[in-house]
Kinemage of the C-alpha trace (Angstrom):
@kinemage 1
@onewidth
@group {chain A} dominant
@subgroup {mainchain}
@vectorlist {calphas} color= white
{ca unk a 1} P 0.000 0.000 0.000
{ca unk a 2} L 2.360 2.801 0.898
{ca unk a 3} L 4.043 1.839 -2.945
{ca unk a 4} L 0.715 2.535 -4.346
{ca unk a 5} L 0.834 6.163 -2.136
{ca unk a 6} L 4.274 6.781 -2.831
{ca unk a 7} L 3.164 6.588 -7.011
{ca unk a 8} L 0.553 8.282 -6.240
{ca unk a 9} L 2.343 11.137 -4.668
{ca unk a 10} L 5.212 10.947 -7.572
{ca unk a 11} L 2.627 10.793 -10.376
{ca unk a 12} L -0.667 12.115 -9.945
{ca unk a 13} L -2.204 11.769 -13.261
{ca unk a 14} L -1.767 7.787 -12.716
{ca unk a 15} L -4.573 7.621 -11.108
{ca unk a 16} L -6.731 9.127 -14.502
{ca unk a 17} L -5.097 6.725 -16.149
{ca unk a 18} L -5.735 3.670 -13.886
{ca unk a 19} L -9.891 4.766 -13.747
{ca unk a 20} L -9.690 5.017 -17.761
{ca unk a 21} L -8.179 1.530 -18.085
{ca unk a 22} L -10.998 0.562 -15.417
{ca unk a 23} L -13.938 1.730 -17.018
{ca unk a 24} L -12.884 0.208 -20.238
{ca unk a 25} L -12.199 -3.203 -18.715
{ca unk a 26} L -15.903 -2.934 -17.662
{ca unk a 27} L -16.869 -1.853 -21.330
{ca unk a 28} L -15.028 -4.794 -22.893
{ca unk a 29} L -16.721 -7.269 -20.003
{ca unk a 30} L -20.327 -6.122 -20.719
{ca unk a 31} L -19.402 -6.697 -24.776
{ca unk a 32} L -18.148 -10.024 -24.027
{ca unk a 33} L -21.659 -10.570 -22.413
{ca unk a 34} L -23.913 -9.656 -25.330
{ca unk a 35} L -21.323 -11.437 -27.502
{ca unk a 36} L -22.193 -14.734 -25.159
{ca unk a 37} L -25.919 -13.788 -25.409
{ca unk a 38} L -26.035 -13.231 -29.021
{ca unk a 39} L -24.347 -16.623 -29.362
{ca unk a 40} L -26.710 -18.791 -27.339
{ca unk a 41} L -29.671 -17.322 -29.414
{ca unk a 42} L -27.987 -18.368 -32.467
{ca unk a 43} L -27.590 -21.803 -31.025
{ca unk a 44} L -31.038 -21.643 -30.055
{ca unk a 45} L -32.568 -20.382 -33.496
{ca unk a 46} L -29.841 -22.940 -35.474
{ca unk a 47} L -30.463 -26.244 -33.478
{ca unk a 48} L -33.550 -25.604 -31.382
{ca unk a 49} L -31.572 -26.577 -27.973
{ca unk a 50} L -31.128 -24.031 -24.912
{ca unk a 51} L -27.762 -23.499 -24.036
{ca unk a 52} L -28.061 -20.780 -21.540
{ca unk a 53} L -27.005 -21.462 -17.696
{ca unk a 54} L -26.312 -24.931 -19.131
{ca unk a 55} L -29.559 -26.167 -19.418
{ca unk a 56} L -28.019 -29.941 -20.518
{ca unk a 57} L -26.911 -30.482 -17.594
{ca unk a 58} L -29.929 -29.673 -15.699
{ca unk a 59} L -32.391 -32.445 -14.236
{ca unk a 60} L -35.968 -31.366 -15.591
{ca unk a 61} L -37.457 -34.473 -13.696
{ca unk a 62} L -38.079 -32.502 -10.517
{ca unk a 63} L -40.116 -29.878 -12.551
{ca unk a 64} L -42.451 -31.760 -14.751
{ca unk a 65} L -40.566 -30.327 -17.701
{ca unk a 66} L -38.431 -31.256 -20.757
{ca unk a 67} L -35.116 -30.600 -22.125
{ca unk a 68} L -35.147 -29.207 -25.902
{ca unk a 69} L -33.638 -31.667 -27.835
């Protein structure tokens, strides 16, 4: 911790730069989530079989309901 201060105190536009790089990590994660989303629909439209929260592995004998096959 007192490194991080000591940077700090050296450098102050660091920390600019640190909250940029943060706030695009978060804008790449949230594309990699549609991009995941967007690919189970396709999966879905393409072969009729839910892939989301993996459904396959599920057991729908507890719930009176079916896997998509």
């Amino acid at each position: 911790m007192s490194r991080l201060i000591t940077v700090v105190d050296d450098e102050p536009d660091i920390l600019e730069l640190v909250r940029l790089h943060l706030k695009r990590a978060g804008h790449l994660e949230r594309i990699a989530d549609h991009a995941t989303n967007i690919s189970e629909d396709v999966i879905y439209l393409v072969k009729g079989k839910s892939i989301k929260h993996h459904c396959e592995t599920r057991d729908f004998s507890q719930t009176g309901t079916r896997e998509i096959e």
